[in-house]
N, C-alpha and C positions, 0 to 999 in steps of 0.2 A: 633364923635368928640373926640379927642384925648387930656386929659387933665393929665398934672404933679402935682399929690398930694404933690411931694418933687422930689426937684432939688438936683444936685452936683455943684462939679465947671463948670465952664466955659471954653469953649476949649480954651479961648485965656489964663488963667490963667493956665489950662493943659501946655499948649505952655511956657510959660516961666520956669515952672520947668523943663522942657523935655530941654531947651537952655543951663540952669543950670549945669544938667549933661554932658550935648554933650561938654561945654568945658573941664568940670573936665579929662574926660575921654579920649579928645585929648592928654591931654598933660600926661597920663598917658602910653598910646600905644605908643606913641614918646617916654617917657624913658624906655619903657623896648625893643625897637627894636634899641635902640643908646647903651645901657649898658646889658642889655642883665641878668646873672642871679645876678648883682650885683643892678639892679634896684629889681628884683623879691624880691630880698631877704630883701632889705630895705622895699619895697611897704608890705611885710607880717610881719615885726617887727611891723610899722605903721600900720598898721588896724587888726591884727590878734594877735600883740605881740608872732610872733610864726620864728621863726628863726633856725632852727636845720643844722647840719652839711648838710644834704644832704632832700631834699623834696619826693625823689622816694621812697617810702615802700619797701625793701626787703622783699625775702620770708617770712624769722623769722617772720619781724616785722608784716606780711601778719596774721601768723598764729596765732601769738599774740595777735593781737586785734579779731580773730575770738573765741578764747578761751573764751575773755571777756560777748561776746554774750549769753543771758540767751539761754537755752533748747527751751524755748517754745518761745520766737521771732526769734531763727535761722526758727524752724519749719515752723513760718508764714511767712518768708522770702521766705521760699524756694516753701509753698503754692502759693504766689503771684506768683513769678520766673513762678511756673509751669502753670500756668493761661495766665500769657503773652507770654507765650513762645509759646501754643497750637496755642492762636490767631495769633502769629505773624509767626506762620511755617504755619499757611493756609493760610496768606497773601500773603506770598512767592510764596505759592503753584500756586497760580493765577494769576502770574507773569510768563509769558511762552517765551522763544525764538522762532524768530517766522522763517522762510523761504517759500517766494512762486515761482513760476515760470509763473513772470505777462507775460513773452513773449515767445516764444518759443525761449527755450535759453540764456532767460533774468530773474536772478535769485535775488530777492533781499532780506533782512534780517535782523533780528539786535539782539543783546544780551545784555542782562541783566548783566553786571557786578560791582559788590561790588568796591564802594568808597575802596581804597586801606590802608589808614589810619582816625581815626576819632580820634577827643579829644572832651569827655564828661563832662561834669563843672556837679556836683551834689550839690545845694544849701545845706548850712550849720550853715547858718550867727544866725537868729532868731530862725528859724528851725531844726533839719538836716532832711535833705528830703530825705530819705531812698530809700524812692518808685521812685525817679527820676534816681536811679541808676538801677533799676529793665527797666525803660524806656526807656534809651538812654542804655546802655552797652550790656544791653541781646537781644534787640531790634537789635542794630550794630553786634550782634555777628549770630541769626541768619537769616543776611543778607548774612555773609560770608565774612564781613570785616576782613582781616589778623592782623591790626594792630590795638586795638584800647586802647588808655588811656583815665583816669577816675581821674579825681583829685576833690575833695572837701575840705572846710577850713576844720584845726582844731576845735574842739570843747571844751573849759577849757582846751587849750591848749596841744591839744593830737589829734590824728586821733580819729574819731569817730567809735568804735565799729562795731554796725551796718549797717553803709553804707560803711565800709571797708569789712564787710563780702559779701555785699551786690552786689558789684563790684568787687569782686574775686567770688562768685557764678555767675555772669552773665556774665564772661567770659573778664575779663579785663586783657590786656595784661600785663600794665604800671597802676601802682596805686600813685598817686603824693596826698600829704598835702599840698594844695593850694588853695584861696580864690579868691575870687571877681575879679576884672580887671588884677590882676598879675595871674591869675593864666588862664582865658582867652588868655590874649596876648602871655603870656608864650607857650600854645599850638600851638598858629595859626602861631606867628611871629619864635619860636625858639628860644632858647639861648643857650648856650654853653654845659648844661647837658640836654635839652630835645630837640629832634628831632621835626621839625614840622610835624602837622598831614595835612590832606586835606582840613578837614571839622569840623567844631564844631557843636553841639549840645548839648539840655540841658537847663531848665529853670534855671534863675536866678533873682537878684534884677537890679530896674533901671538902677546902672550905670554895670552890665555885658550883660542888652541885648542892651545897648546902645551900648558896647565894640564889642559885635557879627554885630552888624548892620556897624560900619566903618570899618570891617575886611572884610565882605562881598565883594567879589573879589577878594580877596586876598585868599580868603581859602570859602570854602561854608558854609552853615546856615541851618539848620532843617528851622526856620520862623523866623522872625521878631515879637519879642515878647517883652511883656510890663506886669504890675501887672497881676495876675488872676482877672478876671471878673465871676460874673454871673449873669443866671436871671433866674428867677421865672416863666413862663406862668400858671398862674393858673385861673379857676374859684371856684363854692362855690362846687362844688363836695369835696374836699380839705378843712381844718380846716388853722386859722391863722398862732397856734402853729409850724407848720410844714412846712410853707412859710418863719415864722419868723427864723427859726433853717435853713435850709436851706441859706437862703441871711448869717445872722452872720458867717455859717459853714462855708464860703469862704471868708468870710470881714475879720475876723482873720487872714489871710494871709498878709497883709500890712494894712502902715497905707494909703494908696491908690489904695483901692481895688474894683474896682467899683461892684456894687449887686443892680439890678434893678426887681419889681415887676410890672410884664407886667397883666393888671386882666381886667374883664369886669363886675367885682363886687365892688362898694363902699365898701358894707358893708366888705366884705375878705379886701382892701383895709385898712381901716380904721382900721380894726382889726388886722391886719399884723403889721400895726403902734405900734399898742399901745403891741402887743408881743415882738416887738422888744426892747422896754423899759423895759419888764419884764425883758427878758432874759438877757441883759445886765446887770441888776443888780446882776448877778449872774455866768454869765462868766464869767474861770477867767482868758479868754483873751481879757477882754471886751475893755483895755485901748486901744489895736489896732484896735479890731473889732469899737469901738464906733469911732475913728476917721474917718475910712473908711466910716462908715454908714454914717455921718457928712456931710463930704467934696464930698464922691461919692456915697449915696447912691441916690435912685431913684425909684416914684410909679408913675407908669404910666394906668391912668384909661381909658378902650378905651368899644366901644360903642357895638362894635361884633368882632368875630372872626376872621375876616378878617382884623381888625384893629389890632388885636395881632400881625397877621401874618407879616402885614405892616413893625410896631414896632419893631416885634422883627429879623426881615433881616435887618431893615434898621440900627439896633445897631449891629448885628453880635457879638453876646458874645460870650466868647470861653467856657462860660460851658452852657447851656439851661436845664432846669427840667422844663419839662412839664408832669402836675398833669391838666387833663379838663377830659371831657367827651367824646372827641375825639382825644386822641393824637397821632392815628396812622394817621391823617389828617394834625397832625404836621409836623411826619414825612414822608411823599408826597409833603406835599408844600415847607415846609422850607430850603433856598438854600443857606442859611449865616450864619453859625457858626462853633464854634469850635466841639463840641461832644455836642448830647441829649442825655438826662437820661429823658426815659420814663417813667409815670406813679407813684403812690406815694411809690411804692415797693420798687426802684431802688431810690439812691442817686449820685450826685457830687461827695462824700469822693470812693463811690465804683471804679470811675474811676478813682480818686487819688493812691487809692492804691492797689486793690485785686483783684478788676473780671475780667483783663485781656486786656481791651482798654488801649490805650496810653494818658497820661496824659499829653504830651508835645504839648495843643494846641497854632490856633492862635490866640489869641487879636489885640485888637487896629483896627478891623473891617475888619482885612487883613484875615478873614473868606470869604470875599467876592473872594476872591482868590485864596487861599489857602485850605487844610485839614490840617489834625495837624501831629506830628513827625509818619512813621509809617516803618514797612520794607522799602518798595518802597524808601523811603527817600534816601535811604544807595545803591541804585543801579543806575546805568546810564544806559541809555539804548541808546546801540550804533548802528547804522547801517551799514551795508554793501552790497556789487553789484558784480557780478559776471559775464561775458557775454560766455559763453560754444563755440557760434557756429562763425564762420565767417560772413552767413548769417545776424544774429543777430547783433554783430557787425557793418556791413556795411549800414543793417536797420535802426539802432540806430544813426549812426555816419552821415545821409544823413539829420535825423527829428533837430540832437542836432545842426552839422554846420550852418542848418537855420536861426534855433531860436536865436543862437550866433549875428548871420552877421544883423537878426533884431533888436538888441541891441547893434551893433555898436562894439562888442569882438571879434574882427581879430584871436587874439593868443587862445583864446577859440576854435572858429568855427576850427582852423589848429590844434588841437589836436582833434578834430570828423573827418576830414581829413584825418589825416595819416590812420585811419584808415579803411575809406573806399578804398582811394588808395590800400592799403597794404590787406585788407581781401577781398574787392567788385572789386577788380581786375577794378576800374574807375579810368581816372586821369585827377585831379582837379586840375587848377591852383594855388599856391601859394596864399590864401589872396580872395578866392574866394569863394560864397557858393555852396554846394551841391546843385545839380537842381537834 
């Protein structure tokens, strides 16, 4: 039996802040696709108070804010960089173009090619998220993307150090100082100083993956993303402390950040509880973390393993730590989430920021669907047909007129026609099928 020691909101009160946004956000991609960089430039006075001649970074100003960069954070910069980069050129690696010859003479195939331009939104607002720029940019770049821009807000009113180095180390073409929904739309839709891209990626707040979700079609999406989520799978193998540090270690990310502990122990339960009060007293990002735990967090006490397992596909969280006795049973069964961090060695922050996984998952249970941002994201895979012989041809053109004139496709079935006429040396009536 499956019992909530502690609830969150309610999906239908979920629902009405999610409404909240979706109109704000309408009427904000309407004014930057009607006015173009004279909406941008108001939309970043108004929420960013940052308004400069021109948004694009020049070199200078490129290497200027890299100057700013301590020694030893470029260093870990470029640590991480070289972590995701190993991972993400063996992803590539295993990514093959293929060609077979299913028929004699009948050649079919497809390739692998790189999204042609991409714009990366690197959050800034509460945070700056350095490491999202290591994810989407260096990621995009070795896919093979030709073109890719990288824009994040200001930070006290300046580009941020950091994630300006961070996005010229991982190969950024176009560097823009741009925020939240203006600086979104500005990518996808275009305006008179920035070219549009293909595709957007890159985490953000409420109202910019709200803004990625109505452009969707208009331009492509890494995922349909919402707060970071996590969860817990633990039993007593595992200490409270370390359940507790884990759920706040992601609940500080918003003040709607869901962190649920999935356990088949009261007691780790109960005890989880009461660390969680410690440590907040002692956070000193407690004021966000404490709301998040409030409104979303979540202990869910279940009877066996199988009930974890249940539990935890049927919430799909986009981050999973599993700390049990068997978590390599976790990962064999488990078919709904963003990324596991196995075992109590490994953490959540490691694939936020260093050991080389992609930290751009999915939430909002679109795990069921979905994986999270990775190379592959950045390639289309196209296919092609080839037919070498006449034979082959006339073979082909006698099965496809068929199958046309069974669904009723006249103008279909006479282009499988001409060409048995013309190679199979038969002549087929106009509007007729191949016998």
């Amino acid at each position: 039996m499956i019992t909530y020691l502690k609830c969150g909101k309610s999906e239908s009160e979920r629902a009405e802040d999610d409404a909240k946004v979706r109109q704000t956000v309408e009427g904000l991609l309407a004014d930057i696709e009607n006015r173009g960089d004279a909406a941008v430039r108001e939309l970043s006075r108004k929420f960013d108070n940052y308004a400069p001649e021109r948004f694009r970074l020049s070199d200078s100003e490129i290497e200027v804010a890299m100057a700013r960069v301590a020694p030893r954070d470029l260093e870990d910069i470029k640590f991480a960089q070289a972590q995701i980069r190993r991972f993400a050129e063996a992803q590539r690696a295993s990514m093959l173009d293929i060609e077979v010859e299913t028929e004699p003479g009948v050649i079919l195939g497809h390739k692998n090619i790189p999204v042609q331009s991409v714009g990366c939104y690197v959050p800034g607002g509460k945070f700056p998220m350095v490491a999202s720029a290591h994810m989407s940019v260096l990621t995009a770049s070795v896919a093979g993307v030709p073109r890719i821009i990288a824009s994040a807000p200001p930070v006290d009113g300046a580009p941020h150090p950091a994630i300006v180095a961070a996005m010229h180390l991982g190969g950024a073409h176009e560097i823009y100082v741009l925020g939240g929904v203006q600086a979104v739309g500005a990518m996808a839709l275009g305006t008179e100083s920035i070219e549009p891209a293909h595709m957007l990626v890159g985490p953000g707040n409420a109202y910019v993956a709200e803004a990625k979700r109505q452009l969707f079609g208009r331009v492509g999406i890494d995922l349909f993303a919402g707060p970071t989520e996590t969860m817990v799978i633990a039993d007593e193998t595992v200490d409270a402390e370390i359940c507790a540090t884990d759920l706040l270690g992601q609940a500080e990310h918003g003040y709607n950040s869901p962190a649920a502990l999935v356990t088949n122990s009261r007691k780790l339960a109960e005890e989880t509880l009461a660390q969680i009060e410690r440590l907040l007293m002692i956070l000193p990002t407690a004021e966000t973390a404490a709301a998040s735990w409030r409104d979303y967090g979540e202990v869910i006490l279940c009877e066996s393993y199988d009930e974890m397992l249940q539990v935890a596909d049927e919430i799909a969280s986009e981050h999973v730590q599993v700390m049990t006795d068997r978590d390599d049973w976790f990962l064999e069964n488990m078919t709904c989430y963003g990324a596991l961090f196995l075992g109590p060695r490994t953490n959540v922050a490691n694939g936020d920021k260093a050991i080389g996984t992609n930290h751009t998952l999915p939430t909002r249970k679109a795990g069921r669907y979905t994986g999270g941002l990775w190379v592959g994201k950045f390639l289309k895979t196209h296919s092609y047909q080839k037919i070498l012989t006449d034979e082959a041809a006339a073979r082909m053109g006698e099965v496809c007129s068929r199958l046309c004139m069974l669904e009723g496709f006249v103008g279909h079935a006479e282009q499988a026609n001409v060409r048995v006429r013309r190679y199979g040396g038969r002549n087929i009536p106009y509007g007729s099928a191949a016998e």
